[in-house]
C-alpha positions in Angstrom: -10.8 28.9 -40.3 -11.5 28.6 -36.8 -14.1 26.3 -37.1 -11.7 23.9 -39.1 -9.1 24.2 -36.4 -11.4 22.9 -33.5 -12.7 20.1 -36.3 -9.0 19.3 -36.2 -8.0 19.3 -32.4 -11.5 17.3 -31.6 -10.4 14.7 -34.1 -6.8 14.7 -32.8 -8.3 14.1 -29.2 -10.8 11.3 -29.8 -7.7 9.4 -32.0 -5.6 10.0 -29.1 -8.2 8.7 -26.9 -9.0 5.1 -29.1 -5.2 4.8 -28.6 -5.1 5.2 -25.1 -8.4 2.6 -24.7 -6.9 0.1 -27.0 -3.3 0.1 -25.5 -2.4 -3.4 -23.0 -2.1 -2.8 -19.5 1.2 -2.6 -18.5 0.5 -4.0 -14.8 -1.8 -6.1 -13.7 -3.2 -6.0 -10.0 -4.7 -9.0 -8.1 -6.6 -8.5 -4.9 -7.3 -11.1 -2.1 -8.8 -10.1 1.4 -6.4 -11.3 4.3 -8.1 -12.0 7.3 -8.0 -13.2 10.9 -7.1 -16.9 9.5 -4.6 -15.6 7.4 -2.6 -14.6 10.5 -3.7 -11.0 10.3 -3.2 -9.7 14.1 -7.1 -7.3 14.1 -9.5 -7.0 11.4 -9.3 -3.2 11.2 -5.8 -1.9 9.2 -5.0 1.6 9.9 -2.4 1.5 7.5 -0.9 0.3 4.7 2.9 0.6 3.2 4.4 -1.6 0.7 8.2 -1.5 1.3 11.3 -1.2 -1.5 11.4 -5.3 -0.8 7.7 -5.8 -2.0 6.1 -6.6 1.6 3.1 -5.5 2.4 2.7 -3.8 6.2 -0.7 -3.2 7.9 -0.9 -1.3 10.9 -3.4 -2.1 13.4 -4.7 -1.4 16.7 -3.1 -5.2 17.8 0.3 -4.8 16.2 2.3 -4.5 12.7 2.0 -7.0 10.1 4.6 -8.1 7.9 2.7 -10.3 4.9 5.3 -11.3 1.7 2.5 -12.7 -0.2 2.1 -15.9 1.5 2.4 -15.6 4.7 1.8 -13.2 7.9 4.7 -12.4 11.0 3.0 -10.2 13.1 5.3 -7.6 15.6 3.5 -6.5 19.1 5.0 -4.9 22.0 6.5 -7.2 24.8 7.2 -5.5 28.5 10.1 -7.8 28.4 11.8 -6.9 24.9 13.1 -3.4 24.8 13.3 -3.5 20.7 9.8 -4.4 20.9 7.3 -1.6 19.5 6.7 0.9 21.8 3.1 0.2 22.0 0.6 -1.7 19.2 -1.7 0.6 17.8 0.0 1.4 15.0 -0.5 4.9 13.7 1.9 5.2 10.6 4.2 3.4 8.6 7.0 5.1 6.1 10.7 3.8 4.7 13.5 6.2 4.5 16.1 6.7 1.5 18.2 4.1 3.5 15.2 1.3 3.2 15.0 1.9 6.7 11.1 1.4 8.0 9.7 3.6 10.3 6.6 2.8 12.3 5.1 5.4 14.4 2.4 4.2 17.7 -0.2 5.9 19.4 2.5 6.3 22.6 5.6 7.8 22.3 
């Protein structure tokens, strides 16, 4: 009897499995590299977010980049803006539940 019950589950398990392999992808991903002619501020991202609006952000050591799938606005510090970031090594990025981004830099 117990031999027909683990026949049973095993057989549940693989159909379960063909299902699973045969079923369409919901999403599809693409991937393209940005780079430094793509109006990425440094070659080496420290982070990554993608906002509620669908933007992609990269944190670097060179600034924050803002890329909406075509193009790239990049945010740095500037001595003579006091909104500016703080500094542009950029060290983390995070939204709150107000779709307000954060961005956090190696100097407070």
């Amino acid at each position: 009897m117990l031999k027909r019950l683990l026949c049973i589950i095993l057989l549940l398990q693989i159909a379960g499995w063909t299902e699973v392999q045969s079923a369409p992808v919901a999403n599809t991903y693409y991937f393209s590299n940005l780079s430094l002619k793509d109006g990425l501020s440094q070659l080496s991202v420290l982070k990554i977010y993608q906002d509620s609006k669908g933007y992609m952000w990269f944190g670097t050591r060179n600034g924050l980049n803002k890329y909406d799938g075509n193009r790239m606005v990049v945010y740095k510090h500037l001595d003579s803006d006091s909104l500016s970031l703080v500094d542009n090594h950029i060290t983390a990025i995070v939204e709150d539940r107000k779709n307000c981004l954060w961005v956090g830099t190696s100097r407070g």
